[in-house]
PDB file of N, CA, C and O in Angstrom, chain B, residues numbered from 101:
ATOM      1  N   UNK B 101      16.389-184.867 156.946  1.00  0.00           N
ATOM      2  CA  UNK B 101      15.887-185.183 155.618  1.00  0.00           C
ATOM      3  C   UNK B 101      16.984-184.918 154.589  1.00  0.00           C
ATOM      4  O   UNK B 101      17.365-183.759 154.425  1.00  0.00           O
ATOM      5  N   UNK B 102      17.483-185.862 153.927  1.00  0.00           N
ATOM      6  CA  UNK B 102      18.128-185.848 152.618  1.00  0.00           C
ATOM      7  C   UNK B 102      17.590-185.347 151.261  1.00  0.00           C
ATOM      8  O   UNK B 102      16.634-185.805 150.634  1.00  0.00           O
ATOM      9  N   UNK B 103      18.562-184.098 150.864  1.00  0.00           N
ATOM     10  CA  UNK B 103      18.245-183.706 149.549  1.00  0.00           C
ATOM     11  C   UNK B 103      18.513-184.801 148.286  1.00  0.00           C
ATOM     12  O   UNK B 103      19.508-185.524 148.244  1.00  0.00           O
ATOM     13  N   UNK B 104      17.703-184.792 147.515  1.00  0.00           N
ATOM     14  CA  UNK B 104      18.531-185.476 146.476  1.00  0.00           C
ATOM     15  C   UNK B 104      19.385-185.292 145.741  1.00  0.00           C
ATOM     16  O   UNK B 104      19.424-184.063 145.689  1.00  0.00           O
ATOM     17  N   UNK B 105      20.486-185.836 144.805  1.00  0.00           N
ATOM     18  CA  UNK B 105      21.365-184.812 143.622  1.00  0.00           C
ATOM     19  C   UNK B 105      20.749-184.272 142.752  1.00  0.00           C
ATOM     20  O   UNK B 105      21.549-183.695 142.015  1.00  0.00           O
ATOM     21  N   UNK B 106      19.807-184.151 142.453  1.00  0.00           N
ATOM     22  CA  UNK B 106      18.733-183.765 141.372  1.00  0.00           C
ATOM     23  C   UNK B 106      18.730-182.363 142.345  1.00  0.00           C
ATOM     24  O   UNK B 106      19.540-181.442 142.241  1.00  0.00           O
ATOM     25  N   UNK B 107      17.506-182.456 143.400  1.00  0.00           N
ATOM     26  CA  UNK B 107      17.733-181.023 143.982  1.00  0.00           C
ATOM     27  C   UNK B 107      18.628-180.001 144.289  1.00  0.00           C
ATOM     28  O   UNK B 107      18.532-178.790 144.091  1.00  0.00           O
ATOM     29  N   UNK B 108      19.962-181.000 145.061  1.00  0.00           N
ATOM     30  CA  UNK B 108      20.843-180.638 145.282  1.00  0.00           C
ATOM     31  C   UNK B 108      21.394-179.833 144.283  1.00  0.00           C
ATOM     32  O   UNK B 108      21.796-178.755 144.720  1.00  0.00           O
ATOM     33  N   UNK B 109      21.550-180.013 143.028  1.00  0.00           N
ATOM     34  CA  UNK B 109      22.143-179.519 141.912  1.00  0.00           C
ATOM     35  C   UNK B 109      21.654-178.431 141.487  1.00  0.00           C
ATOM     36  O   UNK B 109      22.419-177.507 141.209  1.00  0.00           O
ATOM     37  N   UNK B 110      20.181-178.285 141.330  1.00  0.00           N
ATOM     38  CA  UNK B 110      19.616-176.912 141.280  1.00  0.00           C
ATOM     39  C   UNK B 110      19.661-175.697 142.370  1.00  0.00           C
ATOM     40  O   UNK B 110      19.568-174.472 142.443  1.00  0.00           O
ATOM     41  N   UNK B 111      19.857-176.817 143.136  1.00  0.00           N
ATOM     42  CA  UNK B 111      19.901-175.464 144.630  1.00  0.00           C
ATOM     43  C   UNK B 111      21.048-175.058 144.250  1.00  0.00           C
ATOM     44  O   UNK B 111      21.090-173.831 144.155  1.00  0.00           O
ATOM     45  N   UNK B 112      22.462-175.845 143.867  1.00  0.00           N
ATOM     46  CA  UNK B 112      23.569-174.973 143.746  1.00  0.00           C
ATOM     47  C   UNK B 112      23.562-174.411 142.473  1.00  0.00           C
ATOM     48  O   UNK B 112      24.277-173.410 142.426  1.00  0.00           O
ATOM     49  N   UNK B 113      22.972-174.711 141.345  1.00  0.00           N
ATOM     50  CA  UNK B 113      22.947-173.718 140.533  1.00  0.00           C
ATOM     51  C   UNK B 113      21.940-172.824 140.920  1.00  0.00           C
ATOM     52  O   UNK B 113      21.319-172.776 139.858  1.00  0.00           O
ATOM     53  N   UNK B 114      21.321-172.062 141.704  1.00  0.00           N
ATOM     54  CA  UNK B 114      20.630-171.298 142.166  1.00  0.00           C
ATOM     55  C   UNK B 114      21.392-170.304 142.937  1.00  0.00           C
ATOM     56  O   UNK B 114      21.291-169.077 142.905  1.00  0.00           O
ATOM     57  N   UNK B 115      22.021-170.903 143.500  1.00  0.00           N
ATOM     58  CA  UNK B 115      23.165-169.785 144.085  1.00  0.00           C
ATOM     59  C   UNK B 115      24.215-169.888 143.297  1.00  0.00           C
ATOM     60  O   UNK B 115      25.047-169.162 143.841  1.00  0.00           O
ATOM     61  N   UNK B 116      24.652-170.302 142.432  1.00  0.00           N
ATOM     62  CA  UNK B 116      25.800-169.386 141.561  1.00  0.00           C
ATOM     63  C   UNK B 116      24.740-168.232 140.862  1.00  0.00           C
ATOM     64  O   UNK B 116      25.173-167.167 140.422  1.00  0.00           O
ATOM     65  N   UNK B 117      23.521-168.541 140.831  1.00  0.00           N
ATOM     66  CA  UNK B 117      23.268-167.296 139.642  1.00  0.00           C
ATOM     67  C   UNK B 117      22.981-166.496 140.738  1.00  0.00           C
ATOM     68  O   UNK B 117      22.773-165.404 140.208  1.00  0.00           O
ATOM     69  N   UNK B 118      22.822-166.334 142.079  1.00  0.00           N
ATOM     70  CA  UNK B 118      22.392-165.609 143.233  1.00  0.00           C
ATOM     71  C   UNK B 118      23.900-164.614 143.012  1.00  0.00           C
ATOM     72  O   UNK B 118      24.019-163.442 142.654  1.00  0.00           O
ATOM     73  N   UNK B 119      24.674-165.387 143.298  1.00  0.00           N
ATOM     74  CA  UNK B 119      26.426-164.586 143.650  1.00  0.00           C
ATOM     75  C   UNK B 119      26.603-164.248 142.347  1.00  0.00           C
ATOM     76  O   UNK B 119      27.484-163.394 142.254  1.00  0.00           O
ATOM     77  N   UNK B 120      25.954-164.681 140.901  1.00  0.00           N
ATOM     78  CA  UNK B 120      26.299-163.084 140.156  1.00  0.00           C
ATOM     79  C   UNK B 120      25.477-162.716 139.867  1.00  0.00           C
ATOM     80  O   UNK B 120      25.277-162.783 138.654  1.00  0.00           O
ATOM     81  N   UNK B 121      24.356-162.037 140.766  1.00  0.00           N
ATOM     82  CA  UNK B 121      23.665-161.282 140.719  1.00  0.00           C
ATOM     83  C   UNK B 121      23.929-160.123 141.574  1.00  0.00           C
ATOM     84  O   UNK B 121      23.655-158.932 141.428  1.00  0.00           O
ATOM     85  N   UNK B 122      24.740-160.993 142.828  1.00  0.00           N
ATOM     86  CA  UNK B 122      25.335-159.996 143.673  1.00  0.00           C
ATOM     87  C   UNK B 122      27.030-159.483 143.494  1.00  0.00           C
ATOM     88  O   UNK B 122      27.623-158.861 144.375  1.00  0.00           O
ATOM     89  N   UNK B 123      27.572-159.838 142.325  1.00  0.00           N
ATOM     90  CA  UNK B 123      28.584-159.740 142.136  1.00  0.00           C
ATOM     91  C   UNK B 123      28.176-158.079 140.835  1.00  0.00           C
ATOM     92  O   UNK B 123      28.796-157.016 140.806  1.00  0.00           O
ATOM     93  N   UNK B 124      27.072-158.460 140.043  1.00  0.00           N
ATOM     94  CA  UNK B 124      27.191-157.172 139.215  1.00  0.00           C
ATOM     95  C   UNK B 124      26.213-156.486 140.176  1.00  0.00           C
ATOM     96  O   UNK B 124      26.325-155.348 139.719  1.00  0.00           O
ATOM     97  N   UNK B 125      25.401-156.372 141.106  1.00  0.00           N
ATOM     98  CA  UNK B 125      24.981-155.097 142.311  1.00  0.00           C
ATOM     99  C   UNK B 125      26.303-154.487 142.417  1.00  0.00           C
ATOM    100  O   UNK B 125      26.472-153.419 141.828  1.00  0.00           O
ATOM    101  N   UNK B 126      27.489-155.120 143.230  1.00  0.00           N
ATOM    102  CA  UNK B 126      28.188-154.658 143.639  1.00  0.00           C
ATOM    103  C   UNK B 126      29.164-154.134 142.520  1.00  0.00           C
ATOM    104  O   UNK B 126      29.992-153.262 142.783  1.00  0.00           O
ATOM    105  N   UNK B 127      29.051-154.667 141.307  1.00  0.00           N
ATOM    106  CA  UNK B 127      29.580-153.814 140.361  1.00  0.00           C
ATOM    107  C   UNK B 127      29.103-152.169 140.203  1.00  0.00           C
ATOM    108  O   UNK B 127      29.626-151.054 140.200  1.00  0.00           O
ATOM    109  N   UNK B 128      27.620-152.855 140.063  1.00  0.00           N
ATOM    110  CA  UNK B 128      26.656-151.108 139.833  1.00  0.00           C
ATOM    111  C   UNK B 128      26.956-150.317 140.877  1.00  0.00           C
ATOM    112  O   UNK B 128      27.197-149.133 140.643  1.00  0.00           O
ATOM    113  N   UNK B 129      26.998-150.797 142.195  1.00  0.00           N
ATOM    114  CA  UNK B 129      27.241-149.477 142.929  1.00  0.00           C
ATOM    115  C   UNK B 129      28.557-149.157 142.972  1.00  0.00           C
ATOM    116  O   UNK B 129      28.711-147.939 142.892  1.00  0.00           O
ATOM    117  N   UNK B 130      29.393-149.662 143.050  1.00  0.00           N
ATOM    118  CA  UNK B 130      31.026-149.261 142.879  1.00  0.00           C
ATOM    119  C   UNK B 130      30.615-148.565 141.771  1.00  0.00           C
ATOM    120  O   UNK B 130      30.333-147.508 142.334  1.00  0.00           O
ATOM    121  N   UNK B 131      30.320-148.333 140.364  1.00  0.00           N
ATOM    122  CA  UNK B 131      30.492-147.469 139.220  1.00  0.00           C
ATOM    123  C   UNK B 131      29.523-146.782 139.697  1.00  0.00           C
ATOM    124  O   UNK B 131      30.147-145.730 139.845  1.00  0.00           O
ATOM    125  N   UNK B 132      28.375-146.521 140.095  1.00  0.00           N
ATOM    126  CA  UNK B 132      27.439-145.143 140.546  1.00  0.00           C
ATOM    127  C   UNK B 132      28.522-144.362 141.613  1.00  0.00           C
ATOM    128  O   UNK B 132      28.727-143.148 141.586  1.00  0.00           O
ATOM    129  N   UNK B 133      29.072-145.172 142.414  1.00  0.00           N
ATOM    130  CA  UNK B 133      29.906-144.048 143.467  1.00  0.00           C
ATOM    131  C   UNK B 133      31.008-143.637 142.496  1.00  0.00           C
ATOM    132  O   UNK B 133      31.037-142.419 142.669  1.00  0.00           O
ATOM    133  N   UNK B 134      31.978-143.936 141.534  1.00  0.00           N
ATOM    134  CA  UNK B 134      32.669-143.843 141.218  1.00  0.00           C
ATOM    135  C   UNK B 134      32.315-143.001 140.358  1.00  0.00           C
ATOM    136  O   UNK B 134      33.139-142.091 140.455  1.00  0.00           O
ATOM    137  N   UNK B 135      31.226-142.627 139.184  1.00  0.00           N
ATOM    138  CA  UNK B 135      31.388-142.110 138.058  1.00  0.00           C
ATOM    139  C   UNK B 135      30.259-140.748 138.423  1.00  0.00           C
ATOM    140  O   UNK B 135      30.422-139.736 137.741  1.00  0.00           O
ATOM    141  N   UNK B 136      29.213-140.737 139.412  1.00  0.00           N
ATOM    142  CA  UNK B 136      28.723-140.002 139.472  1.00  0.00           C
ATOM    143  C   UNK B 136      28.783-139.246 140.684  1.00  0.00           C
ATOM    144  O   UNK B 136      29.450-139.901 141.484  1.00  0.00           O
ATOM    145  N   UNK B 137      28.318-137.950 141.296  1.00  0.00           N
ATOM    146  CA  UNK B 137      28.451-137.238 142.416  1.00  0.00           C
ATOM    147  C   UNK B 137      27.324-137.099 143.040  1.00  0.00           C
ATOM    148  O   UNK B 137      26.409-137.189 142.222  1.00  0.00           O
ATOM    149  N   UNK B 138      26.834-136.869 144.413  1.00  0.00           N
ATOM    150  CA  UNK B 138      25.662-136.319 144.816  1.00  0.00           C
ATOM    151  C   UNK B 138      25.531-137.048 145.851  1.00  0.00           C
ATOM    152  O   UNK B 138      26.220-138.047 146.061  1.00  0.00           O
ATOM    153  N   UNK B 139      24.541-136.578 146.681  1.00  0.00           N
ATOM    154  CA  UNK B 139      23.690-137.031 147.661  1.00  0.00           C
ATOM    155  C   UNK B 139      22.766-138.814 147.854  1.00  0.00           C
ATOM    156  O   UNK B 139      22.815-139.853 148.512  1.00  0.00           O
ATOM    157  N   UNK B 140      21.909-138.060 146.615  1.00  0.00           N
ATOM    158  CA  UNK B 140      21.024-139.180 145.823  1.00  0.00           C
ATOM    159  C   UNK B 140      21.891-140.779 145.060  1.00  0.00           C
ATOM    160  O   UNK B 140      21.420-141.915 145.008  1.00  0.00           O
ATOM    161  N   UNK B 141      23.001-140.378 144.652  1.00  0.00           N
ATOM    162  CA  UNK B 141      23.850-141.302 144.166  1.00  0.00           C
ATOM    163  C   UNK B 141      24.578-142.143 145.701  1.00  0.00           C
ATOM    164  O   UNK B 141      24.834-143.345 145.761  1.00  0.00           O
ATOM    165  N   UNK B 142      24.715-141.493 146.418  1.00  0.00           N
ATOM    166  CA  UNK B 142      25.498-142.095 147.849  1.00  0.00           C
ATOM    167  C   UNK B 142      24.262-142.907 148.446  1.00  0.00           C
ATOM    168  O   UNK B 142      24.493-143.953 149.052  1.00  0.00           O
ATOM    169  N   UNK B 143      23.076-142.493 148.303  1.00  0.00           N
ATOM    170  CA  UNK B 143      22.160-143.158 149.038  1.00  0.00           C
ATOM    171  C   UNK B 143      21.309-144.154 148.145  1.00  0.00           C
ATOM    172  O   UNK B 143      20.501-144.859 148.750  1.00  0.00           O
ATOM    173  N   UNK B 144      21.431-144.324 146.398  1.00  0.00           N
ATOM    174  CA  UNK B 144      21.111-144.960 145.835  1.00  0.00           C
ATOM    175  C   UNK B 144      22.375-146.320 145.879  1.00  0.00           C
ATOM    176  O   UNK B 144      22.200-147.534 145.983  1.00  0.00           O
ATOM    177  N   UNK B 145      23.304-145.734 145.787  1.00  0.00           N
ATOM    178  CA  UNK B 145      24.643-146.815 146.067  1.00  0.00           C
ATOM    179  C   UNK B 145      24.331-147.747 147.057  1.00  0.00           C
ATOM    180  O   UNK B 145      24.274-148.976 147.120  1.00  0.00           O
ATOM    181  N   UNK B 146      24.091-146.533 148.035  1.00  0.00           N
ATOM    182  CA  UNK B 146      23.856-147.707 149.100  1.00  0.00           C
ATOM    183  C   UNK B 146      22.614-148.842 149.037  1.00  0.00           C
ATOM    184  O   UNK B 146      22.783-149.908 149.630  1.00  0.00           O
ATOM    185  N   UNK B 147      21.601-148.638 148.443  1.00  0.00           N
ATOM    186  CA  UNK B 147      20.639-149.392 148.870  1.00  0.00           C
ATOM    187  C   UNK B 147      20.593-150.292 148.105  1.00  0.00           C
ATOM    188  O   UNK B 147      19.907-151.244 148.476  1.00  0.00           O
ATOM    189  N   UNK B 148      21.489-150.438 146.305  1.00  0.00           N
ATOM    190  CA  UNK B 148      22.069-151.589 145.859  1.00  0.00           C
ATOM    191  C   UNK B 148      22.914-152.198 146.606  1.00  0.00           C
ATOM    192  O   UNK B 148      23.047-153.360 146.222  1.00  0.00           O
ATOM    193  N   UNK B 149      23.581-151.932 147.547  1.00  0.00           N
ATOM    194  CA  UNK B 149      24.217-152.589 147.967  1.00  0.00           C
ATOM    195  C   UNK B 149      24.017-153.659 148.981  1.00  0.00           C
ATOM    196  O   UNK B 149      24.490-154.792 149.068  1.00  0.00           O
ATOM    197  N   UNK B 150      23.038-152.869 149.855  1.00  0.00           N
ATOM    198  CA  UNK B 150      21.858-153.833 150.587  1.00  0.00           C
ATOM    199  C   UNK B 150      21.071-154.436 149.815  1.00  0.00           C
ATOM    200  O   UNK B 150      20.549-155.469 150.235  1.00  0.00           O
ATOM    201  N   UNK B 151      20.925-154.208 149.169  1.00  0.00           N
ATOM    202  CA  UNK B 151      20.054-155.450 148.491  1.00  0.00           C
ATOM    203  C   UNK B 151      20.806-156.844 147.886  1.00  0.00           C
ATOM    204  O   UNK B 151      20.360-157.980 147.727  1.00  0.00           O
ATOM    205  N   UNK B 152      22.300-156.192 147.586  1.00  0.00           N
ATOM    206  CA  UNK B 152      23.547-157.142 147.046  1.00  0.00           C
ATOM    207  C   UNK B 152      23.710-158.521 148.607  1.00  0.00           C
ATOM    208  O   UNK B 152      23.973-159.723 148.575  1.00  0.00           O
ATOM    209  N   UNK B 153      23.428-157.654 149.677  1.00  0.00           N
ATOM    210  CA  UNK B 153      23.119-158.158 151.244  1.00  0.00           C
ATOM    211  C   UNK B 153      22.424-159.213 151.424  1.00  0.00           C
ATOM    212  O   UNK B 153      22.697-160.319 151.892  1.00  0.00           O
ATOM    213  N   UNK B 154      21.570-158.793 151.039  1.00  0.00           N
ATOM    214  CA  UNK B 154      19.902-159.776 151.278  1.00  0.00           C
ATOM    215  C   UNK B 154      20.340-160.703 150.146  1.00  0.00           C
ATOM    216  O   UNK B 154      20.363-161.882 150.500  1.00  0.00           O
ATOM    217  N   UNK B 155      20.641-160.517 149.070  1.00  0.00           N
ATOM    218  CA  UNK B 155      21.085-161.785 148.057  1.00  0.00           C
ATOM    219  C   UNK B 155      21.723-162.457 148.563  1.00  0.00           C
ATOM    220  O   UNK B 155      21.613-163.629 148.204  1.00  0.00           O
ATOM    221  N   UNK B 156      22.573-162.202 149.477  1.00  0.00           N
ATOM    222  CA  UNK B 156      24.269-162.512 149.831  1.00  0.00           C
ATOM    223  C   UNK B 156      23.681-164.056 151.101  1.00  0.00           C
ATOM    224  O   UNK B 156      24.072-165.201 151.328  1.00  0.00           O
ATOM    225  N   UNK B 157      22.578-163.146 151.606  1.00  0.00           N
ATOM    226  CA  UNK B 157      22.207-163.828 153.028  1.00  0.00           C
ATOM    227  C   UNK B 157      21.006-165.449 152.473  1.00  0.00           C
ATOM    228  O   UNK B 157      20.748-166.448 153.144  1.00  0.00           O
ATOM    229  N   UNK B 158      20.622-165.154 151.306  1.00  0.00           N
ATOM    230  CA  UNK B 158      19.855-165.895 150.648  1.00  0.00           C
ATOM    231  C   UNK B 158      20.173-167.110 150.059  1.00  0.00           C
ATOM    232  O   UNK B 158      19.564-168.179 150.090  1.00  0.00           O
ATOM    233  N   UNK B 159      21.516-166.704 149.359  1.00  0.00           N
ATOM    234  CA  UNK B 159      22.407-168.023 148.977  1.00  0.00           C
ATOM    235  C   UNK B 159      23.026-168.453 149.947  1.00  0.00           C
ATOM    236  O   UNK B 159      23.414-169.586 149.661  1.00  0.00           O
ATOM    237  N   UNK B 160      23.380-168.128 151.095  1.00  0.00           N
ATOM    238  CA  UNK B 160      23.945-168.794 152.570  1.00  0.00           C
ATOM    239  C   UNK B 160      22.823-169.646 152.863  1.00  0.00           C
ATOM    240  O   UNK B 160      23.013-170.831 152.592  1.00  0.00           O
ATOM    241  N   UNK B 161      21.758-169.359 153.322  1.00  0.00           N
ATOM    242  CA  UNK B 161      20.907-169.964 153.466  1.00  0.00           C
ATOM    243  C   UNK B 161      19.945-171.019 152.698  1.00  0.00           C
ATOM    244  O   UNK B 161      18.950-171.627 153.092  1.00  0.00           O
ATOM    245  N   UNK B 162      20.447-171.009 151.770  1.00  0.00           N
ATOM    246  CA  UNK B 162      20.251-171.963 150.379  1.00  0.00           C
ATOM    247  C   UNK B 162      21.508-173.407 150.691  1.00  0.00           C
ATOM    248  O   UNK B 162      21.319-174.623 150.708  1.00  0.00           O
ATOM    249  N   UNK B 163      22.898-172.500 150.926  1.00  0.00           N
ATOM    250  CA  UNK B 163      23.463-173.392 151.218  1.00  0.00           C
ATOM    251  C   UNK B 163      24.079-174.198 152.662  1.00  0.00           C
ATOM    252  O   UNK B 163      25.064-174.903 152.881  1.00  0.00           O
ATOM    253  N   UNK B 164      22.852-173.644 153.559  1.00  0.00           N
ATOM    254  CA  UNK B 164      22.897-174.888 154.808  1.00  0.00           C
ATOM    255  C   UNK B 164      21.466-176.127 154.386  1.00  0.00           C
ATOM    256  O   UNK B 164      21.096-177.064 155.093  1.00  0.00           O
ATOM    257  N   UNK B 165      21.089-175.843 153.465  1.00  0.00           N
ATOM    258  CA  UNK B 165      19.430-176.393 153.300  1.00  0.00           C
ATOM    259  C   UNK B 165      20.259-178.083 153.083  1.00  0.00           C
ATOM    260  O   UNK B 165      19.573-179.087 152.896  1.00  0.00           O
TER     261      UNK B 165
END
């Protein structure tokens, strides 16, 4: 089945706003590891970052459609 350019076009503007969404995650957690210390900060880092993941895996999959 063929997308149209109409769709087509939104799907890819859908994933540019996907990749900077995952471009400032991965901002936020680079500056939480960087500016703050702790436990809670290493494990909050991390789970922006997985989530930066699941964005990551979302626009891939946007763009085999």
């Amino acid at each position: 089945m063929e997308i149209d350019a109409r769709t087509r076009s939104e799907i890819n503007s859908i994933i540019r706003q996907i990749y900077s969404i995952t471009r400032e995650l991965d901002s936020i957690s680079t500056g939480m590891r960087n500016e703050f210390k702790g436990i809670g900060t290493q494990i909050c880092a991390n789970k922006i970052m997985n989530m930066s993941e699941s964005y990551r895996e979302v626009a891939s999959s946007l763009q085999r459609l």
